[in-house]
Gaussian input, Z-matrix of N, CA and C with variables (Angstrom, degrees):
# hf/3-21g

backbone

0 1
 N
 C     1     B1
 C     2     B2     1     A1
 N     3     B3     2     A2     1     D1
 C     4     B4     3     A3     2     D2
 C     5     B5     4     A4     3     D3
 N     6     B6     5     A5     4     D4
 C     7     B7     6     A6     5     D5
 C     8     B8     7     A7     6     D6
 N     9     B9     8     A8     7     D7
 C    10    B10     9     A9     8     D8
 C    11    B11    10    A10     9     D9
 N    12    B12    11    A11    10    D10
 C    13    B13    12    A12    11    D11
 C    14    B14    13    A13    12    D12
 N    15    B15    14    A14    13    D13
 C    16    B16    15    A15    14    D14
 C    17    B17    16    A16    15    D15
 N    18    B18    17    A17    16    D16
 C    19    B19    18    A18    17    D17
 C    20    B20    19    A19    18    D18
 N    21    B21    20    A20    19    D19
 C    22    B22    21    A21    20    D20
 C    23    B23    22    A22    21    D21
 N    24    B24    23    A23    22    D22
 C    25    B25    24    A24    23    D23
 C    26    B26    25    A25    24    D24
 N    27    B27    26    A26    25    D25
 C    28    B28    27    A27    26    D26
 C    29    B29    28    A28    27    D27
 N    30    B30    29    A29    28    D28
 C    31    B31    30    A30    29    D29
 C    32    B32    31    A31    30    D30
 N    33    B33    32    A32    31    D31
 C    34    B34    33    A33    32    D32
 C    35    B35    34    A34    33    D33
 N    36    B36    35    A35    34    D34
 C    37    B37    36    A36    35    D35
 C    38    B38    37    A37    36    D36
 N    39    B39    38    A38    37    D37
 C    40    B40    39    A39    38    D38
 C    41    B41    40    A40    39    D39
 N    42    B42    41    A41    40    D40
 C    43    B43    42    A42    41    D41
 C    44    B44    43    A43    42    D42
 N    45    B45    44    A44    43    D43
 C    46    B46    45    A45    44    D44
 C    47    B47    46    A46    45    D45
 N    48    B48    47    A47    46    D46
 C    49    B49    48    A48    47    D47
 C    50    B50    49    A49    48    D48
 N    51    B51    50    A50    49    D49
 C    52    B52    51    A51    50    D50
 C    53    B53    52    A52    51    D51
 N    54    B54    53    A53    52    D52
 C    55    B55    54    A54    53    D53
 C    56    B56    55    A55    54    D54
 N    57    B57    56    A56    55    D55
 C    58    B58    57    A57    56    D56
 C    59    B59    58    A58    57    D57
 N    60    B60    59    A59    58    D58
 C    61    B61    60    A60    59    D59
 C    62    B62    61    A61    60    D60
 N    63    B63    62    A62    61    D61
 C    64    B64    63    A63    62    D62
 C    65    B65    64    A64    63    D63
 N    66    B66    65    A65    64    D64
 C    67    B67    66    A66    65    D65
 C    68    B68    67    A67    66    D66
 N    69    B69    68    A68    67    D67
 C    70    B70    69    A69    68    D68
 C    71    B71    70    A70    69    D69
 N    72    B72    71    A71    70    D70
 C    73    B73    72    A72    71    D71
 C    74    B74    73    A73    72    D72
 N    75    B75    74    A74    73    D73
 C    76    B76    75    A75    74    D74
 C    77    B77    76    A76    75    D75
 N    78    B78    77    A77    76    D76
 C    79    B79    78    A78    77    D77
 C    80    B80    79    A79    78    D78
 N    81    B81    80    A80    79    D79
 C    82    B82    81    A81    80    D80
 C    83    B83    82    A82    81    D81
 N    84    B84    83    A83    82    D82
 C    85    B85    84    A84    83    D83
 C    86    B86    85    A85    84    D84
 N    87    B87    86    A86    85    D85
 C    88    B88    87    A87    86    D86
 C    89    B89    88    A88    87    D87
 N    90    B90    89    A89    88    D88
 C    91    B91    90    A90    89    D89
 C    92    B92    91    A91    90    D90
 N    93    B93    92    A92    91    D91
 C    94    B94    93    A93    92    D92
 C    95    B95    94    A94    93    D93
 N    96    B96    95    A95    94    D94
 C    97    B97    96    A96    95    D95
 C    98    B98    97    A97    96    D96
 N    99    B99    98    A98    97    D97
 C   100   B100    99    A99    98    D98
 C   101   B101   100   A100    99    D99
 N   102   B102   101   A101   100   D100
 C   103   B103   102   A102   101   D101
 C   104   B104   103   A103   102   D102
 N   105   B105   104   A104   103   D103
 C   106   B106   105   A105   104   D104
 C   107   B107   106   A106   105   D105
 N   108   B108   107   A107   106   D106
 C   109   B109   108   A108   107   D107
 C   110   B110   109   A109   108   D108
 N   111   B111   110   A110   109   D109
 C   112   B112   111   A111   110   D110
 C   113   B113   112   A112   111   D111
 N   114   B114   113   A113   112   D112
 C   115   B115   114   A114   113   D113
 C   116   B116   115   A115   114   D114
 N   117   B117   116   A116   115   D115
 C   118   B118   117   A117   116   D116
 C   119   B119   118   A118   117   D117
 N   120   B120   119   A119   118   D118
 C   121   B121   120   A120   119   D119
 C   122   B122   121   A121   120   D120
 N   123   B123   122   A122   121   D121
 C   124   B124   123   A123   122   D122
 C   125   B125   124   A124   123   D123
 N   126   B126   125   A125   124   D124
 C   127   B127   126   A126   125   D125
 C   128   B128   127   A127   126   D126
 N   129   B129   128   A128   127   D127
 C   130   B130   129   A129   128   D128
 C   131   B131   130   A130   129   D129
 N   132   B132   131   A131   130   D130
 C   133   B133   132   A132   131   D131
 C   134   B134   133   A133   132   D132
 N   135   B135   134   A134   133   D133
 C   136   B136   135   A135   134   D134
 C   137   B137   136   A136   135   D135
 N   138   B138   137   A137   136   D136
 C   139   B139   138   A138   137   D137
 C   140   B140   139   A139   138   D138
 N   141   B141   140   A140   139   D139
 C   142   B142   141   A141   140   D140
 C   143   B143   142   A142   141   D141
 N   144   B144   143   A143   142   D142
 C   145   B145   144   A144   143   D143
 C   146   B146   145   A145   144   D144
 N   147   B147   146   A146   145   D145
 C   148   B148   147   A147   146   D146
 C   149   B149   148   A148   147   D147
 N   150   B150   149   A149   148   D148
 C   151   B151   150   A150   149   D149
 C   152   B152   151   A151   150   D150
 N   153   B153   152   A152   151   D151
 C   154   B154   153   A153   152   D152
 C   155   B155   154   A154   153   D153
 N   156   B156   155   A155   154   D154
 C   157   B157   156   A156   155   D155
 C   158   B158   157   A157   156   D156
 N   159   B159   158   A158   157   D157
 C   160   B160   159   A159   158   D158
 C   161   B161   160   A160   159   D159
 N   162   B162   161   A161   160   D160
 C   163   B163   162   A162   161   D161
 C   164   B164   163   A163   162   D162
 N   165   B165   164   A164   163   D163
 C   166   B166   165   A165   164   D164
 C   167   B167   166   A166   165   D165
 N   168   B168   167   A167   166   D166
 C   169   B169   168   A168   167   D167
 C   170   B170   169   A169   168   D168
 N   171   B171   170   A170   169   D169
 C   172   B172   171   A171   170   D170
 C   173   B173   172   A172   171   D171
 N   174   B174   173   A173   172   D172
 C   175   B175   174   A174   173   D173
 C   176   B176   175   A175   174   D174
 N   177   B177   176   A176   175   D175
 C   178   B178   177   A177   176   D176
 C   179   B179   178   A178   177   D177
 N   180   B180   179   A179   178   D178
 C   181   B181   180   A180   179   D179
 C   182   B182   181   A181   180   D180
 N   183   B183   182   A182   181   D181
 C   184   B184   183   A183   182   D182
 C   185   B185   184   A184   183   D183
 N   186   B186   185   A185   184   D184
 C   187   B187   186   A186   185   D185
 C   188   B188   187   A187   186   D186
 N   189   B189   188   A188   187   D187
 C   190   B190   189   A189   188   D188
 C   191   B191   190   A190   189   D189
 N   192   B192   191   A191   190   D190
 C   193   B193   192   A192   191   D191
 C   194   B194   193   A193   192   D192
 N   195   B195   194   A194   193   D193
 C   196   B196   195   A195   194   D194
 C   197   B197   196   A196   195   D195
 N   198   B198   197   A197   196   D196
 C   199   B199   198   A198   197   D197
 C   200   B200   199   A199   198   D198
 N   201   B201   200   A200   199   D199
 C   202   B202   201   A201   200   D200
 C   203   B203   202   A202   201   D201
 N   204   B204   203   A203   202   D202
 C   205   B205   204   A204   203   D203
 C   206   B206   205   A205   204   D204
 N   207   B207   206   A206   205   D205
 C   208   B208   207   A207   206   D206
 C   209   B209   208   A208   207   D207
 N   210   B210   209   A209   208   D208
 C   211   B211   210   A210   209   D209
 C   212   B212   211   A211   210   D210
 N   213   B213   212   A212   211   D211
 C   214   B214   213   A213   212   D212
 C   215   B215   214   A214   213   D213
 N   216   B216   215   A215   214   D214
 C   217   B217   216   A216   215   D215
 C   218   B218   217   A217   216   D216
 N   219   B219   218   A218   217   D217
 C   220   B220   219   A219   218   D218
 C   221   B221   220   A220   219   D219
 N   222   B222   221   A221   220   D220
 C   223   B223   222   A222   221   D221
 C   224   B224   223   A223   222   D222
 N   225   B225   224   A224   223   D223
 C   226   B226   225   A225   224   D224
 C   227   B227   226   A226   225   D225
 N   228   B228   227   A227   226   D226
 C   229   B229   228   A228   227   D227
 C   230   B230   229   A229   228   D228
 N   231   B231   230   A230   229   D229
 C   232   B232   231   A231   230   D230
 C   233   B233   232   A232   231   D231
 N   234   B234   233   A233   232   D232
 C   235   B235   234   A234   233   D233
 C   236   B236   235   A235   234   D234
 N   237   B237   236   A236   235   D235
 C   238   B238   237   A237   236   D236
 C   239   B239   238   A238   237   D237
 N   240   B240   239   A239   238   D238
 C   241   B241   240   A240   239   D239
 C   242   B242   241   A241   240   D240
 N   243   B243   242   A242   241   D241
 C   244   B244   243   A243   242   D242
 C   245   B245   244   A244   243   D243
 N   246   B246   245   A245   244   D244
 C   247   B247   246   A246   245   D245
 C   248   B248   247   A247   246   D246
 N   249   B249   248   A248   247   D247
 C   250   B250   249   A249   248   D248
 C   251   B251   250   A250   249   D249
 N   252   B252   251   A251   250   D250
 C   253   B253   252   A252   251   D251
 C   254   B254   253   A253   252   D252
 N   255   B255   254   A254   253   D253
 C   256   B256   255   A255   254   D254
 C   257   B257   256   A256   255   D255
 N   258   B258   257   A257   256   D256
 C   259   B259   258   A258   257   D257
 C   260   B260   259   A259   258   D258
 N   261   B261   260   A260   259   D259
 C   262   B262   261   A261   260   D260
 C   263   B263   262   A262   261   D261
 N   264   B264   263   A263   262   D262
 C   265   B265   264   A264   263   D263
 C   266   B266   265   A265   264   D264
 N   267   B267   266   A266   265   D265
 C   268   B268   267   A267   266   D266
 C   269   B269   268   A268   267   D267
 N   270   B270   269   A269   268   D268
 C   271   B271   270   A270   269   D269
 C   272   B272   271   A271   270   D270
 N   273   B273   272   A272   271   D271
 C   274   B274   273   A273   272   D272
 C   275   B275   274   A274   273   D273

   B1=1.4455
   B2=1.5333
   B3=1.5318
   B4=1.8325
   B5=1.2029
   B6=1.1677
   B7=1.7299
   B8=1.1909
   B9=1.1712
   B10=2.1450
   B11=1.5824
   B12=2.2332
   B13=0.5992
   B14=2.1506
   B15=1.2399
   B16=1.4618
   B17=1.8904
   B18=1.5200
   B19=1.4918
   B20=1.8193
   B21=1.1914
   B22=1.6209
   B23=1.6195
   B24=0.7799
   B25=1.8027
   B26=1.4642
   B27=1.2866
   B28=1.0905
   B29=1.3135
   B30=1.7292
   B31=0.9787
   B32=1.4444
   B33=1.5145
   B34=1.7512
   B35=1.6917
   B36=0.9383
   B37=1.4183
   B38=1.5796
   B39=1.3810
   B40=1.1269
   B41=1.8264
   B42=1.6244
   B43=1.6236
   B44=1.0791
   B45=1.4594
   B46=1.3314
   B47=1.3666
   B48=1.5398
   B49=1.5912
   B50=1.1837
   B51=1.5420
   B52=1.7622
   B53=1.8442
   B54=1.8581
   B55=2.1184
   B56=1.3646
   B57=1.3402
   B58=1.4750
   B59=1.8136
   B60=1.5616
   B61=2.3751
   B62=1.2417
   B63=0.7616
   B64=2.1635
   B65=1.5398
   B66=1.4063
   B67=1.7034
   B68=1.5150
   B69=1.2044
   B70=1.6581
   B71=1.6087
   B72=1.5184
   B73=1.2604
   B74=1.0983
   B75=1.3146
   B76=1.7646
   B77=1.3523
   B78=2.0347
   B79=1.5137
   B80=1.3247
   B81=1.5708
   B82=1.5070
   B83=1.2441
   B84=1.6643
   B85=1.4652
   B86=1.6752
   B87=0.9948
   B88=1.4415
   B89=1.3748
   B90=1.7550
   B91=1.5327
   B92=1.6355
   B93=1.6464
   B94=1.5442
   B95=1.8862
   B96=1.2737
   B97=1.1042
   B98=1.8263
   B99=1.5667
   B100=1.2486
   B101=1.2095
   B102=0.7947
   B103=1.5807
   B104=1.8301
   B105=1.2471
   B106=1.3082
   B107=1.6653
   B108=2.1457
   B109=1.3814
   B110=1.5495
   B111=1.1365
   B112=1.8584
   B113=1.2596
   B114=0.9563
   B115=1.7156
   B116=1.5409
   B117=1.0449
   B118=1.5885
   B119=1.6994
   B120=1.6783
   B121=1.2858
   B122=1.4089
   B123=1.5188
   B124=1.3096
   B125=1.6496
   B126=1.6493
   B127=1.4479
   B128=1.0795
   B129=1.5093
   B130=1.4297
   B131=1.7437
   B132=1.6457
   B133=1.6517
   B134=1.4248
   B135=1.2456
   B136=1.7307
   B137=1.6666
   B138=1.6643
   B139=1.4077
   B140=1.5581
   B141=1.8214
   B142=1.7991
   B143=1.2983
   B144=1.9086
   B145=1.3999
   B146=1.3914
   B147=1.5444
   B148=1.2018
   B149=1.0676
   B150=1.4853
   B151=1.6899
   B152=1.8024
   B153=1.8476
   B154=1.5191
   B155=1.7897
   B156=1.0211
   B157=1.4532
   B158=1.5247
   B159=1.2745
   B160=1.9440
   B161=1.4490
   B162=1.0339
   B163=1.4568
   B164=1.6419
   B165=1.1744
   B166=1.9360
   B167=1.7265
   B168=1.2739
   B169=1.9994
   B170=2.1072
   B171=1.1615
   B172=1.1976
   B173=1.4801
   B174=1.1093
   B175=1.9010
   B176=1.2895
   B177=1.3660
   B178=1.1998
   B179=1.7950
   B180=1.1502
   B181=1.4825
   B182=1.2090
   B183=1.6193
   B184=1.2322
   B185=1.4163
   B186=1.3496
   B187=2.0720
   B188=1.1671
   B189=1.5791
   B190=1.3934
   B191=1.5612
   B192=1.5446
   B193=1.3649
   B194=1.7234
   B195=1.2831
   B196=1.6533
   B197=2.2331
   B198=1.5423
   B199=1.5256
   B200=1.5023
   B201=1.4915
   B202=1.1305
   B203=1.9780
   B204=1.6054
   B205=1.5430
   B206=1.7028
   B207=1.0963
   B208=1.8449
   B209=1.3791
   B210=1.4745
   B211=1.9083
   B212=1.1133
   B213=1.2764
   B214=1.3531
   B215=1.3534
   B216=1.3166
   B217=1.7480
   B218=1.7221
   B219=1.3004
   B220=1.5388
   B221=1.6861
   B222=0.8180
   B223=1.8883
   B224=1.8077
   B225=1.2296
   B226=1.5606
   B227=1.6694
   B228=1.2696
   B229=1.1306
   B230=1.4676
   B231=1.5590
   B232=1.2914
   B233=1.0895
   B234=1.6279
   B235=2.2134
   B236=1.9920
   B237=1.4666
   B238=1.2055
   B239=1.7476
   B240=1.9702
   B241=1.4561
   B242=1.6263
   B243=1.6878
   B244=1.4875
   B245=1.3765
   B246=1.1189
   B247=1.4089
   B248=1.8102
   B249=1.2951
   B250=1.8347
   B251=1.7661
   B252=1.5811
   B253=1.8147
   B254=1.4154
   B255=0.9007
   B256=1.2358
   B257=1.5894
   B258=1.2102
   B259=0.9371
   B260=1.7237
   B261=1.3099
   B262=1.5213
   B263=1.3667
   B264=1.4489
   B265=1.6798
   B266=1.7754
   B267=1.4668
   B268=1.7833
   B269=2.0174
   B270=1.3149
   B271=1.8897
   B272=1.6312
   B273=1.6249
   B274=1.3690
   B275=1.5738
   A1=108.48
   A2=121.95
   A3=111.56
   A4=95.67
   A5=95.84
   A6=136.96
   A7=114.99
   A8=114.93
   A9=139.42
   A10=93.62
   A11=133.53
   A12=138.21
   A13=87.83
   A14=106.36
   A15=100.95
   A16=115.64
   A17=114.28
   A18=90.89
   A19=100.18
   A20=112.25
   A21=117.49
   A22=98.89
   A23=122.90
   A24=119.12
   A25=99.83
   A26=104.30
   A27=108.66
   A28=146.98
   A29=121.94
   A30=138.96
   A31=138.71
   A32=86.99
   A33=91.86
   A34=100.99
   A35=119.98
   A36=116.17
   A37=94.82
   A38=106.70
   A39=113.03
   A40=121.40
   A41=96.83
   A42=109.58
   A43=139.63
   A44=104.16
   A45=126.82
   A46=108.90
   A47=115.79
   A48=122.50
   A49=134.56
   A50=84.38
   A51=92.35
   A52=144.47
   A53=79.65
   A54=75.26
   A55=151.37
   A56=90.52
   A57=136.81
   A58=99.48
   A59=77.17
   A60=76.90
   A61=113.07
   A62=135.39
   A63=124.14
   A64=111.54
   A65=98.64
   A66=99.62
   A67=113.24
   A68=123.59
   A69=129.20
   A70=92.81
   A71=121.81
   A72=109.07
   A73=121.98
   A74=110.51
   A75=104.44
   A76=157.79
   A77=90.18
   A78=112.20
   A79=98.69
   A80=133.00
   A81=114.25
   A82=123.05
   A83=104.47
   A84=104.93
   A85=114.61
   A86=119.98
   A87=118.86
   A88=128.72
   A89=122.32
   A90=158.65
   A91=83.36
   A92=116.62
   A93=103.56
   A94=113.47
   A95=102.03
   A96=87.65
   A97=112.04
   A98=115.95
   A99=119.83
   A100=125.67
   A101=120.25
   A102=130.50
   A103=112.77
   A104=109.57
   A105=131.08
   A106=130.88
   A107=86.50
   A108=110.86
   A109=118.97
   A110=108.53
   A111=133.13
   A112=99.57
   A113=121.90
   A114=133.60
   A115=103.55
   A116=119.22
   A117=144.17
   A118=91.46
   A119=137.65
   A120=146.69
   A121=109.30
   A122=146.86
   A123=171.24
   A124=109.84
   A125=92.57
   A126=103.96
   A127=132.14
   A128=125.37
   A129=133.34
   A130=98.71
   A131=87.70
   A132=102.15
   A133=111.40
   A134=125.39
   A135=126.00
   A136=100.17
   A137=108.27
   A138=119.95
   A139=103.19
   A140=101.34
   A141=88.12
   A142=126.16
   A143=105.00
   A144=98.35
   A145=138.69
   A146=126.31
   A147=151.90
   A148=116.21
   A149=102.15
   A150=120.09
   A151=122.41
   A152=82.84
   A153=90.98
   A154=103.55
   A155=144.62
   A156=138.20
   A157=108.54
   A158=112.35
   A159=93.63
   A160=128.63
   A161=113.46
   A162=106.43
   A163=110.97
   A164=99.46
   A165=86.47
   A166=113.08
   A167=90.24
   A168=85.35
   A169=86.95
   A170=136.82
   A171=125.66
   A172=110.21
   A173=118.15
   A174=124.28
   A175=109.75
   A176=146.16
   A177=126.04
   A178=123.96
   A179=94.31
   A180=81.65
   A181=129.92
   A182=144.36
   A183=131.79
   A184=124.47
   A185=113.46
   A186=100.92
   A187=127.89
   A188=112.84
   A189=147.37
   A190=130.74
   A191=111.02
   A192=108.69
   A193=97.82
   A194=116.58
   A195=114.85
   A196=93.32
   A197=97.59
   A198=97.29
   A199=110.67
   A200=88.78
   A201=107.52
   A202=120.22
   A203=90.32
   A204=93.62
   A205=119.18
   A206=110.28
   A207=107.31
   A208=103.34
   A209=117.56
   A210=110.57
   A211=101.65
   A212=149.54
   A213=113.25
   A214=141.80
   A215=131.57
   A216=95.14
   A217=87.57
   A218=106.28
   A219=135.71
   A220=116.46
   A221=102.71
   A222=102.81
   A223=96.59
   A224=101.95
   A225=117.73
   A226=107.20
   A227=101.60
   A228=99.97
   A229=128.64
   A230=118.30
   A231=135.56
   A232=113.23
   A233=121.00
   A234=113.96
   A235=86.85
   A236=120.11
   A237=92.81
   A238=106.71
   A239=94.09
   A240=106.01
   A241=110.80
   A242=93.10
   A243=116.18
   A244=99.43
   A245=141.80
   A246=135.52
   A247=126.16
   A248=89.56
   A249=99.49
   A250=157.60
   A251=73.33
   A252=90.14
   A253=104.41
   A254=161.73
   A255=147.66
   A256=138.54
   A257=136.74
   A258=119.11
   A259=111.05
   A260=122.30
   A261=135.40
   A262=110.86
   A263=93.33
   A264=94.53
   A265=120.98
   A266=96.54
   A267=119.96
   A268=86.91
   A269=88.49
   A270=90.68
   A271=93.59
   A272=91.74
   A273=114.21
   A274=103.79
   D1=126.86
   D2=176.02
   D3=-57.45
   D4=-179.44
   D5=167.84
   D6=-68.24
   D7=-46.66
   D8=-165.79
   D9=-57.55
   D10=-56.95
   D11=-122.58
   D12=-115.06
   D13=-22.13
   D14=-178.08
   D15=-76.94
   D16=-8.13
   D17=-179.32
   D18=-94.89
   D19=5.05
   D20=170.34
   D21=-73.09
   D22=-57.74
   D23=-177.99
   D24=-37.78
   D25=-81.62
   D26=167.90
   D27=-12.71
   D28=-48.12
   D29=145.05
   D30=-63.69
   D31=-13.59
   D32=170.57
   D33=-95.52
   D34=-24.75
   D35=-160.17
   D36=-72.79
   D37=-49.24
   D38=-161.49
   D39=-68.27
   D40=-17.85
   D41=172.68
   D42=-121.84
   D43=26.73
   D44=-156.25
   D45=-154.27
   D46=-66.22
   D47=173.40
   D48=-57.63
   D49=-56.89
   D50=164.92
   D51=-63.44
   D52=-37.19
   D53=152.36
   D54=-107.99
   D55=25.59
   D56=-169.43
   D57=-93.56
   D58=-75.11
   D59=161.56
   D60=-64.77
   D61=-54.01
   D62=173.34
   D63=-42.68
   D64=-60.97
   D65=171.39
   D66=-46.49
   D67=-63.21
   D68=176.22
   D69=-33.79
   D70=-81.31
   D71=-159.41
   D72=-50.54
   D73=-43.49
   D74=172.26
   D75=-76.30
   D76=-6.41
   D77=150.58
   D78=-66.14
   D79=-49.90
   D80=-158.41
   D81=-75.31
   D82=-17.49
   D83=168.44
   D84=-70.87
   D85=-38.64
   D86=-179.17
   D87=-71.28
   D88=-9.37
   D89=-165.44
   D90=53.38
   D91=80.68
   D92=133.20
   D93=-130.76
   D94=-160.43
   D95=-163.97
   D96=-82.33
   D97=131.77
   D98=-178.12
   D99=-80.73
   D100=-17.05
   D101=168.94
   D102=-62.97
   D103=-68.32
   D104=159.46
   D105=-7.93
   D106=-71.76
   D107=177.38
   D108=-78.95
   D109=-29.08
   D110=155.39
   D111=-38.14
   D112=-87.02
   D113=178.90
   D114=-30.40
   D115=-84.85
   D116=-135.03
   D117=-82.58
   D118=-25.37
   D119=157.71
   D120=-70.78
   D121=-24.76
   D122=-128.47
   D123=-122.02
   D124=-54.16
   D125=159.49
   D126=-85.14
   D127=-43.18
   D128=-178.96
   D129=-140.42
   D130=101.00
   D131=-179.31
   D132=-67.38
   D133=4.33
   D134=-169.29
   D135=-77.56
   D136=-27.78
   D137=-165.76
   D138=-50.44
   D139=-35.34
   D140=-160.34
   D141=-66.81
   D142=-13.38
   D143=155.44
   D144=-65.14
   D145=-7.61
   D146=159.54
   D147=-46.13
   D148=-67.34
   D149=-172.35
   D150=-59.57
   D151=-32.98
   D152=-170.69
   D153=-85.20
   D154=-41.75
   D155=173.52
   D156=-84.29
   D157=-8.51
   D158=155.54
   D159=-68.49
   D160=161.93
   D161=-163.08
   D162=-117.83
   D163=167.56
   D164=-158.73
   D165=-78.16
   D166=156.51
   D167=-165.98
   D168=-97.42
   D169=15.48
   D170=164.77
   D171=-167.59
   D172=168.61
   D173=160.94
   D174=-27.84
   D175=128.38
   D176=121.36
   D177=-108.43
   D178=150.04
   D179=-168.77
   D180=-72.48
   D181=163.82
   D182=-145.11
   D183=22.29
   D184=8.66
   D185=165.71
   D186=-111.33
   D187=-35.50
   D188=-170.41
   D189=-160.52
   D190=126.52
   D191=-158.26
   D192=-141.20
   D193=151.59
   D194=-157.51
   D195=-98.92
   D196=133.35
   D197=163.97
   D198=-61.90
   D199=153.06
   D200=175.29
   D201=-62.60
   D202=-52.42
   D203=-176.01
   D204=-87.55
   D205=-29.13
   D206=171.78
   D207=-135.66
   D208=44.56
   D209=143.74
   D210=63.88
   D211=-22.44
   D212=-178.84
   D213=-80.71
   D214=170.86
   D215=-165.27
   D216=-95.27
   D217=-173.63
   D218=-165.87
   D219=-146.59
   D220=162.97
   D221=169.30
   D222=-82.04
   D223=163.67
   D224=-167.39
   D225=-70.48
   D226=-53.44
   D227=-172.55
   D228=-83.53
   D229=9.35
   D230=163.07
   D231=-42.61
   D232=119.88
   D233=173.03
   D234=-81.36
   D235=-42.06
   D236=-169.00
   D237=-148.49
   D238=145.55
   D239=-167.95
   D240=-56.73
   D241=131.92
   D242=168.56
   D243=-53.54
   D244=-46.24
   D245=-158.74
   D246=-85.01
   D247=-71.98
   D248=141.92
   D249=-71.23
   D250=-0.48
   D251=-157.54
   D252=47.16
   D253=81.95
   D254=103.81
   D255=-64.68
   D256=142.46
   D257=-167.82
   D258=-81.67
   D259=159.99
   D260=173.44
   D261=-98.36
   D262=124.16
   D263=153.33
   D264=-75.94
   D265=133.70
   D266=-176.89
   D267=-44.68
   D268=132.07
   D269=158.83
   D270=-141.65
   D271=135.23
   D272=-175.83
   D273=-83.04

């Protein structure tokens, strides 16, 4: 392979691959769709600030789990909701 043609890899990996995989993880942490946010972070890396302060559209397990008294979700390991204060039941 020349020389001329290896800092293009490079440049793709680096603006394309890489926030494309960040985006993936952080649609999947939030349960949306990864494929999607992969793409759309891949193309326009500004998204991953999107991805990262959106908030999750369901349960996922060990990341985010919905209060009991006003629905909103929370991080998992919260004893009690940021929003309501209420307290959480322990989930194993």
């Amino acid at each position: 392979m020349p020389d001329f043609v290896k800092p293009a890899y490079i440049v793709l990996l680096l603006f394309f691959v890489v926030p494309g995989s960040i985006g993936g993880i952080f649609a999947t942490n939030r349960g949306r769709n990864v494929i999607g946010w992969s793409l759309l972070c891949a193309v326009f890396p500004i998204f991953l600030l999107a991805i990262y302060f959106k908030k999750p559209i369901r349960e996922v397990e060990g990341k985010f789990k919905r209060c009991g008294a006003c629905h909103e979700y929370i991080p998992w390991k919260d004893e009690t909701c940021k929003y309501c204060s209420a307290p959480q039941p322990p989930r194993g």
